[in-house]
N, C-alpha and C positions, 0 to 999 in steps of 0.2 A: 504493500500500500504506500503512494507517494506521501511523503512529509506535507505538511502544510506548512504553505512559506508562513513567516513573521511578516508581520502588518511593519508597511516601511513608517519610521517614525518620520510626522511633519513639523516641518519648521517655521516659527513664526515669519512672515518677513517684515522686513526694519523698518516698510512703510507704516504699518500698523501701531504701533508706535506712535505716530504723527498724527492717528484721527482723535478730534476733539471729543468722540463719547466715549474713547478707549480712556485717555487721559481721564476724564470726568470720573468713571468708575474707578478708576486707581488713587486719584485724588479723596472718592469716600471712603476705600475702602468696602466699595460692595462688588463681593466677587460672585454676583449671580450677573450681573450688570455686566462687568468686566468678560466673563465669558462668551456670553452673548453676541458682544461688541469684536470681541476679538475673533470670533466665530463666521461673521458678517464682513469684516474688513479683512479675510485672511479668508475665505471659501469653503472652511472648516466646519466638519461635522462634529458633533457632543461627541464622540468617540474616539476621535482624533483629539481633542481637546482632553477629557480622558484618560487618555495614553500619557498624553504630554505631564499631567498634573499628576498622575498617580491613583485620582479619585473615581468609584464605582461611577458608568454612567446615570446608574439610579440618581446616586448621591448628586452629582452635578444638573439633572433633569429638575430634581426640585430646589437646587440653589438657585436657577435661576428664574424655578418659577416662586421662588420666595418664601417657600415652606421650611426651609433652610438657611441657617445663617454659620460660615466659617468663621469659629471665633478665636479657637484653639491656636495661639502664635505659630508655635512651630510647623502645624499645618498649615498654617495662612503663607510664611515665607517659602515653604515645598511648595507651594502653586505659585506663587511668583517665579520661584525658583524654575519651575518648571515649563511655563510660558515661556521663559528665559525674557523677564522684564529685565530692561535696563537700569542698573543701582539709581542712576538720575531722577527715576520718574518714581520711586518708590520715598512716600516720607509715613514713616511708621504714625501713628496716631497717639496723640498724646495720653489716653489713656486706653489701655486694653481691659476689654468685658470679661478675661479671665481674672483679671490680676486686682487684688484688693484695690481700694480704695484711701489713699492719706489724709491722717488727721489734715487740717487746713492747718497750712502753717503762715506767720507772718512775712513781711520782708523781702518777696520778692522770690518766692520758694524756699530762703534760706534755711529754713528749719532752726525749731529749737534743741539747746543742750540732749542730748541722749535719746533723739527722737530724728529716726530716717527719715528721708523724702524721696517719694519715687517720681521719678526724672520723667520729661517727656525727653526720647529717644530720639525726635526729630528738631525738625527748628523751632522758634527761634533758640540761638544759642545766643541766650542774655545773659550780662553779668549774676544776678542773681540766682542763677540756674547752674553756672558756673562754684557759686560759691557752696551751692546745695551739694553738689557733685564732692565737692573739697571736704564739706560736713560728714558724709556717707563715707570720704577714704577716711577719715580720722577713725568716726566706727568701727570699721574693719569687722571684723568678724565676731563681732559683738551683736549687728544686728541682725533683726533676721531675715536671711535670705531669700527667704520664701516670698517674701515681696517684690523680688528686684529679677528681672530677665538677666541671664549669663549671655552676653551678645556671643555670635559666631555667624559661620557664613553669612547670608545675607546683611539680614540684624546689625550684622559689624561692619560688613563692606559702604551702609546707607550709613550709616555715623562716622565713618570713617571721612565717605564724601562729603556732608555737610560740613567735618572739620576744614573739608578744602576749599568750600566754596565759601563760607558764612564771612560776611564782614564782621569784623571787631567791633563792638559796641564803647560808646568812652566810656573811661572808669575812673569815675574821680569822687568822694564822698565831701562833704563840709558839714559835719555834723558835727557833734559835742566832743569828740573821742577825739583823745590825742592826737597831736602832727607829728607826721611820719619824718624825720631825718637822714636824709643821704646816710651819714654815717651808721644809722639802724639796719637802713637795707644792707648797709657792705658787711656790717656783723651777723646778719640773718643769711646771706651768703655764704658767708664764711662758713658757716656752722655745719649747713649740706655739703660741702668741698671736704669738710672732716670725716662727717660719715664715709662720704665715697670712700677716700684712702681708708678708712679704717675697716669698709667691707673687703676689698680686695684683698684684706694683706690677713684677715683673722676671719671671713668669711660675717654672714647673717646677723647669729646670734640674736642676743639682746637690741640688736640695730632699729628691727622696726618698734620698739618701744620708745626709742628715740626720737628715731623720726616721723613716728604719731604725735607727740608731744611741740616739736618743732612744728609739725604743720598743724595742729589746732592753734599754734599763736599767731600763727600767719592769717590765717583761717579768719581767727578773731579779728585782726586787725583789719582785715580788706571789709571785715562786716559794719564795724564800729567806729575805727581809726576816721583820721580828717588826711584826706590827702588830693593833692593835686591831678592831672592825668597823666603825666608822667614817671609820677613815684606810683601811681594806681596800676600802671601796665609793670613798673619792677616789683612789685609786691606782685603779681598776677603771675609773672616770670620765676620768680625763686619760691611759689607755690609749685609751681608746676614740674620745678625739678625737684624738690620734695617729697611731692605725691610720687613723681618717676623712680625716687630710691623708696619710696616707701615700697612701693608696687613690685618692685626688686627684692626688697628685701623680703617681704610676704611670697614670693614664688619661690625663693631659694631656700627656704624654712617648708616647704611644700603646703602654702596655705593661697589654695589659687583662687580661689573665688574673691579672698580678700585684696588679692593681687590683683584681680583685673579693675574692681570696684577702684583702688588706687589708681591703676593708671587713666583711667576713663575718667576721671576726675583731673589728673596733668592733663590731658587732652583737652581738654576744657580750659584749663588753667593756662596752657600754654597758647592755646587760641585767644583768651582774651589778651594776653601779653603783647601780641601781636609778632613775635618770633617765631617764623616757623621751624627753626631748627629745633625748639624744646616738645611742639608738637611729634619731630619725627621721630626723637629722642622715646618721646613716650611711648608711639608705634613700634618703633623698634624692639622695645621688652615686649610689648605684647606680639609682636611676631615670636620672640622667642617662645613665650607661651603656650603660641599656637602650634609651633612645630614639635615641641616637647613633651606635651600634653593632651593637646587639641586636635585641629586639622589644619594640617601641611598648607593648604589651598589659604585658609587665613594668614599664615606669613606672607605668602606669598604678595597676594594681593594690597595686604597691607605696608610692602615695601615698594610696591610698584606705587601707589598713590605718595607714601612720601618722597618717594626719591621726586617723584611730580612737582610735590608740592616747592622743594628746596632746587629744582633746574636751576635757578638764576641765581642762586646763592654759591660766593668762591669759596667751597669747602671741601677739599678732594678727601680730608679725612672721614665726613659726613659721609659723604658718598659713598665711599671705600666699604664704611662700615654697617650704610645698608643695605649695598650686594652681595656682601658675604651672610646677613641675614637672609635675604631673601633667596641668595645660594643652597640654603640649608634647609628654606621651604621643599626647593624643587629636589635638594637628594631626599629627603622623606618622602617625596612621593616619586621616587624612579627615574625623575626627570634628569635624567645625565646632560646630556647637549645644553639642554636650559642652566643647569647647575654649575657648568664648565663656561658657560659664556658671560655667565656674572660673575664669576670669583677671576678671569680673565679680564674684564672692564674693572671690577675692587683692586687688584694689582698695580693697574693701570694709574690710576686717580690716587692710590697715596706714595707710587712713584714720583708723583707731582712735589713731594715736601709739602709743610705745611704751609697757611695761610690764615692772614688774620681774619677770616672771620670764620676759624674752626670754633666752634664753641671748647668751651674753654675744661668742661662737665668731659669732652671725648678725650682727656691728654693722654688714655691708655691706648689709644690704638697706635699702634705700629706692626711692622713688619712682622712681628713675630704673632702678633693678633691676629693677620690676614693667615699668614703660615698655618696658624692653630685650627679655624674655621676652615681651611681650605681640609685638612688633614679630617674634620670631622665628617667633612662631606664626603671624602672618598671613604668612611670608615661606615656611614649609612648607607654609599652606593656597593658598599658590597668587596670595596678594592683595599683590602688593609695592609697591602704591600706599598700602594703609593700613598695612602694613610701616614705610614710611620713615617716613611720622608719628609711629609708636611712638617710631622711632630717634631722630628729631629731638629729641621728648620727652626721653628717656634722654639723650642726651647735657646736656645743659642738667643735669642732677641726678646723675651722678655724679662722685665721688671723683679729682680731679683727678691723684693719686699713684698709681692702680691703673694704671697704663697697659694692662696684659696686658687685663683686662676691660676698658676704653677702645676700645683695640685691635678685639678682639672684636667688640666691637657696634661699631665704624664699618667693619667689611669686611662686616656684614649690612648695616648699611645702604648700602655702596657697590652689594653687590647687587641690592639692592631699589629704588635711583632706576636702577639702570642696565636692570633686565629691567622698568622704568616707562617706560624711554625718556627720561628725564631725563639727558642726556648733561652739563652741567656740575655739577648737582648729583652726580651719581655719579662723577666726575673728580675732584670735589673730598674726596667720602669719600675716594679711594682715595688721594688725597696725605697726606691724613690719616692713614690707616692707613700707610703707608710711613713718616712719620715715629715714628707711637707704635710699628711691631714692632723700630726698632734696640733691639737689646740683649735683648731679649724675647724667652727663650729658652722656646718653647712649641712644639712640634712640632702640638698643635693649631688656633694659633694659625695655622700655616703652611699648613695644611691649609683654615684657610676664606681663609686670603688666595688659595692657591691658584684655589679655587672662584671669586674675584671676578676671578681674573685672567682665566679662561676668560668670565666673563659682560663681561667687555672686548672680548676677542677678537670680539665679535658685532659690534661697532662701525666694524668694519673695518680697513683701513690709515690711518687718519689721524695726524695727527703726534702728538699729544696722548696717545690708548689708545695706540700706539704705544711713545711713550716713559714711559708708566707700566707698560706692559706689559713689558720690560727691564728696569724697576727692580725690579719685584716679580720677574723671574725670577732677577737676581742676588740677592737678597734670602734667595727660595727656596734657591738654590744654599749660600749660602753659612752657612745653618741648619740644612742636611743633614748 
């Protein structure tokens, strides 16, 4: 008996897009309307549409004859998704009919002491909204979550574009609360520059305690303080790289959800500043996130929007360092040629040397940084013999004081000589790695030494993996 071919899948076309009742139902959000329309401007039958979305033709028959309403988020963005809507034309709706409802709060959304505010997802992106955002990363994981959407594909790719399109709103306050002093910002500056180095070199720890308390003062002041518009966009600026280590710090302690809640709040913070290097800044962890945790297709996307956003900015370090993120989207998902042709442009651009308007927050990247991300990618593509090379590289050129990154890339490279078959060279990373994680208080950290301990275990009973295999597990143990 012949097989029954598969129904060929149809494709929207990009004119459809363009009709004003297509736009209209995407603008309400009524997708009985929107199928319809899209059905009518595209030649398409409910079945084909269907196909496209995922959903019973039942199901879609009485959405659009109104007996039916999609209200469930995540199915709501699978049918955009699947339409294949363009992120542009999508602004999520300020409040969803799944998701509770917030006490009213004062101020402009800003919400009071100990009390969330759930964000509208789309525009306008106002000061006040901004400040709510900054409210919610202090929370952290205090509140509860159950009120708040975890953005991802779509969800994140539409938040991501408004951060690229939205104009900065001014931000100046004169009210009763103290005047802000040049000399305050350059101290409240300073204070985030400390953290940084002090994460890199001792890892997480006790950090994001720190840097919750740092940005609730911030926090307070953009609320209460009296400042002009140009102390209001530096105060908006050194929030943003705040919430950016906060959001660091919470993902490398493995506490993500408080993590994104952080960065999503920089995002915001670095949009009102009007810098968009602290925007990318922000993206950038959260690519990490996505690749590390998440899905791959979110780095990705969310490096291509910033490197967009920063084109006219002279920053090759900037640049450098968000093709090697976005490098590490595409080896998570198999993408080689893609993966090869960004870490060959990150080469590229911080061959350049520096430039004054690298931000000042990126002084870790160098060559040995590009080396190390270059070396992770071949070790996620599958290739841990040009892996270790990378590593080798890297090590030779970083920061002798980082330990935690040190750390890091010598447990990839432990992996990558040892699933090479290089049994003394990969012995030797891993003594290495044993002495850089004492004190190195990184729960991420633990997690790839972890991973290197099992790529030991391959080696057998011998005395050597043996006794590095004990050491890493009291190691493990005693970081838990």
């Amino acid at each position: 008996m012949a097989a029954v071919p598969s129904p060929v899948r149809q494709e929207i076309p990009a004119r459809v897009w363009l009709d004003p009742a297509v736009r209209n139902s995407l603008a309400r959000w009524d997708f009985g309307q929107l199928s319809k329309s899209v059905r009518e401007s595209a030649s398409l039958r409910q079945e084909d549409v269907a196909a496209l979305t995922g959903v019973s033709q039942g199901y879609l028959s009485m959405l659009e004859a109104g007996s039916r309403r999609l209200t469930n988020i995540d199915k709501a963005l699978d049918f955009l998704v699947g339409l294949g809507v363009p992120a542009d034309l999508i602004s999520l709706p300020r409040r969803l009919a799944t998701t509770p409802q917030p006490t009213p709060v004062p101020s402009q959304d800003t919400g009071e002491s100990g009390s969330a505010v759930l964000l509208d997802l789309g525009l306008p992106w106002t000061a006040g909204r901004m400040v709510a955002a900054l409210h919610n990363a202090v929370l952290g994981e205090s509140m509860d979550r159950r009120r708040f959407l975890t953005l991802s594909g779509t969800a994140l790719t539409v938040h991501i574009h408004h951060w690229g399109i939205a104009d900065p709103e001014p931000l100046n306050r004169a009210e009763k609360g103290g005047r802000i002093t040049g000399e305050l910002i350059a101290h409240l500056g300073g204070t985030v520059d400390q953290l940084r180095h002090m994460d890199a070199s001792t890892g997480s720890g006790s950090l994001a305690d720190l840097a919750r308390a740092h940005l609730s003062l911030v926090e307070g002041m953009l609320r209460h303080a009296s400042y002009d518009e140009a102390t209001g966009r530096s105060l908006a600026a050194i929030a943003a790289d705040t919430a950016t280590q906060l959001g660091w710090f919470h993902f490398d302690a493995g506490r993500h959800a408080a993590a994104q809640q952080a960065l999503l709040g920089a995002l915001r913070a670095a949009h009102a500043s009007g810098d968009p290097r602290l925007g990318a800044g922000a993206l950038s962890y959260l690519a990490i996130q996505s690749y590390s945790d998440g899905d791959p297709r979110d780095a990705v996307g969310a490096m291509q929007a910033a490197r967009e956003k920063v084109r006219a900015v002279n920053s090759p370090s900037l640049k450098a360092m968000l093709l090697t993120r976005q490098a590490r989207g595409h080896a998570r998902l198999s993408e080689r040629e893609a993966c090869l042709r960004a870490l060959g442009a990150a080469a590229e651009f911080a061959a350049e040397g520096p430039s004054e308007e690298d931000p000042g927050w990126l002084y870790w990247i160098n060559s040995g940084e590009i080396a190390g991300q270059a070396g992770s990618c071949h070790l996620d593509l599958g290739e841990p013999r040009e892996a270790a090379v990378k590593f080798e590289a890297a090590h030779a050129s970083l920061n002798p004081a980082d330990r935690r990154t040190r750390a890091l890339f010598e447990a990839r490279a432990a992996s990558a000589h040892l699933r090479s078959g290089e049994s003394e060279a990969g012995f030797a990373a891993v003594e290495s790695v044993l002495e850089l994680a004492v004190g190195v208080q990184s729960p991420r950290l633990h997690d790839h030494l972890g991973r290197t301990a099992d790529d030991l275990r391959s080696f057998g009973d011998g005395s050597t993996a043996r006794e590095l295999i004990e050491r890493a597990d009291l190691l493990l143990t005693q970081g838990s």
